[in-house]
C-alpha positions, 0 to 999 in steps of 0.5 A, a space after each residue: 500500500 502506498 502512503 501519500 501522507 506523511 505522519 507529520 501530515 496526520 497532524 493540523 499542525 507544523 510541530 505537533 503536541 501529542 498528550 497520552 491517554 494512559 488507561 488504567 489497569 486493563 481487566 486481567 491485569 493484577 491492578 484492575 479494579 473490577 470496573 469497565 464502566 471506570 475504565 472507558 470513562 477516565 479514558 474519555 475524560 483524558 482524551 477530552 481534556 487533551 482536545 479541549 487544552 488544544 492538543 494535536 494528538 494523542 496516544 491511548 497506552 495499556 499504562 496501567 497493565 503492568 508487569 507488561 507481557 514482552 512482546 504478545 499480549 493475550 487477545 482480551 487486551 487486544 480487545 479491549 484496546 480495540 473497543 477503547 480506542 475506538 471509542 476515543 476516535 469517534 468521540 475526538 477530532 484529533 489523530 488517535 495513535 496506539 501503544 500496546 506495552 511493552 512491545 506488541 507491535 502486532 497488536 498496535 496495528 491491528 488495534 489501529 486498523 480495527 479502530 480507524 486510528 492514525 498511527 502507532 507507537 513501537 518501543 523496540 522496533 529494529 534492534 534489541 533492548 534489554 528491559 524489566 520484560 527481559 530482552 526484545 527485539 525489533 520485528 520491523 519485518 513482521 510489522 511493516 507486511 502485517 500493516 501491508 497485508 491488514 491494508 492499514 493507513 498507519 503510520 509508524 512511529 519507533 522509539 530509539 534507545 527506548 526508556 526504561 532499557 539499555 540498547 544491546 550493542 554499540 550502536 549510537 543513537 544517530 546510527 540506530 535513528 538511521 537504521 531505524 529509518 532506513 532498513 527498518 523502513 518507520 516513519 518517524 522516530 522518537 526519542 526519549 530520557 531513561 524513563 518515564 518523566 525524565 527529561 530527553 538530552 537535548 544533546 540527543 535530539 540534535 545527534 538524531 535530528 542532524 543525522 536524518 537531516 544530513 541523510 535526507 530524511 525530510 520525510 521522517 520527523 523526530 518526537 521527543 517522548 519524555 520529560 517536555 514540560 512547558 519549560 523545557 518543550 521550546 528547547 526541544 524545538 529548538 534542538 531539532 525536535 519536531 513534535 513531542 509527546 507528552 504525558 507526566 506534565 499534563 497529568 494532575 500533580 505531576 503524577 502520570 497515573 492522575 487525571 488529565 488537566 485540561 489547564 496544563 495542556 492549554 499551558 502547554 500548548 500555548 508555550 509550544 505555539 509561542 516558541 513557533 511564533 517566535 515569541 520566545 528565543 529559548 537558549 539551548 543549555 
């Protein structure tokens, strides 16, 4: 299938800001509480709040489900991603991408397809990754003819030195963003701090933003996907970076399993559009 639409394209925006619905421990799950009801209306309630606040995507992740299943989720989380997420499309206007932890890519575009979502998120897509699952490793093979076969308008975004891991090897981040890109064949890739929260190096950003830049990769943008707050999202930008993905810092006390705050995101929002406008001339530290 051949994709006229880039993943930054999928956005109404030059620089996206894409908020995270992290659902709640799913049913199955040691921490799940016994109620679907709860479950589909704080999603809901999430994924509202990141469209009010001006957001201009979002990501719906079984956060909650932890200790995560490697690389297969059993089938009654897939469908109940199915069922959530596409609830969460019909009930917003904004691009809806799937993360399913730790790394069932298999999974993410099949909920993507069944659910008319935008994208998806990858963890570990080419390489392998030593994690708290044990070790993973990429199937970009699998994943880009299971997308081919499903007929699915998906767009793929990849992690690279994904959080909460040490990449096995010896490979930079700007030689594992290119493999990712070029062999791996993903649409854009994502980079992020050591783990959930933390703050990305913006060191990082501009190895990997130069590096598919010199290669003349237009085409594949660089997310960053951990640790933007309203202080630090302008240098992000600036650093190369061109959407973020944000979660902890749109949350309710910092904390990245509360409730969205719709006050937050339009803060957010508002720094993000001020740094494209040029109100504001961020230094890199």
């Amino acid at each position: 299938m051949v994709r006229d639409t880039t993943i930054l394209e999928r956005f109404d925006a030059d620089h996206p800001v894409v908020g995270m619905v992290h659902l709640p421990a799913l049913p199955g799950a040691p921490a799940f509480d016994g109620d679907r009801d709860a479950v589909r209306t704080r999603a809901l309630e999430d994924a509202r709040r990141l469209e009010a606040g001006g957001i201009d995507g979002l990501i719906v992740e079984n956060f909650g489900d932890a200790p995560f299943y490697p690389e297969d989720v059993p089938k009654h989380v897939v469908a109940e991603m199915t069922a959530l997420a596409s609830t969460l499309t019909d009930a917003v206007d904004v691009p809806v991408g799937i993360n399913v932890l730790r790394n069932d890519a298999a999974a993410a575009i099949s909920i993507a397809a069944a659910a008319d979502a935008a994208f998806v998120r990858i963890n570990v897509h080419v390489g392998t990754a030593a994690t708290d699952q044990g070790l993973l490793e990429g199937r970009a093979h699998e994943t880009l003819r299971l997308r081919d076969r499903l007929e699915a308008d998906v767009g793929l975004l990849a992690d690279v030195h994904v959080k909460h891991a040490s990449p096995i090897g010896e490979r930079d981040i700007d030689r594992a963003a290119l493999e990712t890109i070029e062999r791996g064949r993903a649409d854009g890739v994502i980079v992020s701090g050591p783990e959930t929260g933390v703050e990305t190096p913006l060191a990082e950003i501009e190895r990997v933003s130069e590096a598919l830049a010199d290669r003349g990769h237009k085409r594949a943008p660089v997310f960053v996907g951990s640790g933007v707050t309203s202080d630090t999202a302008n240098n992000c930008l600036e650093a190369g970076a061109d959407g973020i993905i944000v979660g902890t810092a749109l949350k309710m006390d910092d904390e990245a399993a509360n409730p969205i705050s719709a006050e937050r995101v339009a803060d957010l929002v508002a720094t993000v559009q001020d740094s494209i406008n040029g109100d504001s001339s961020p230094e890199l530290e």
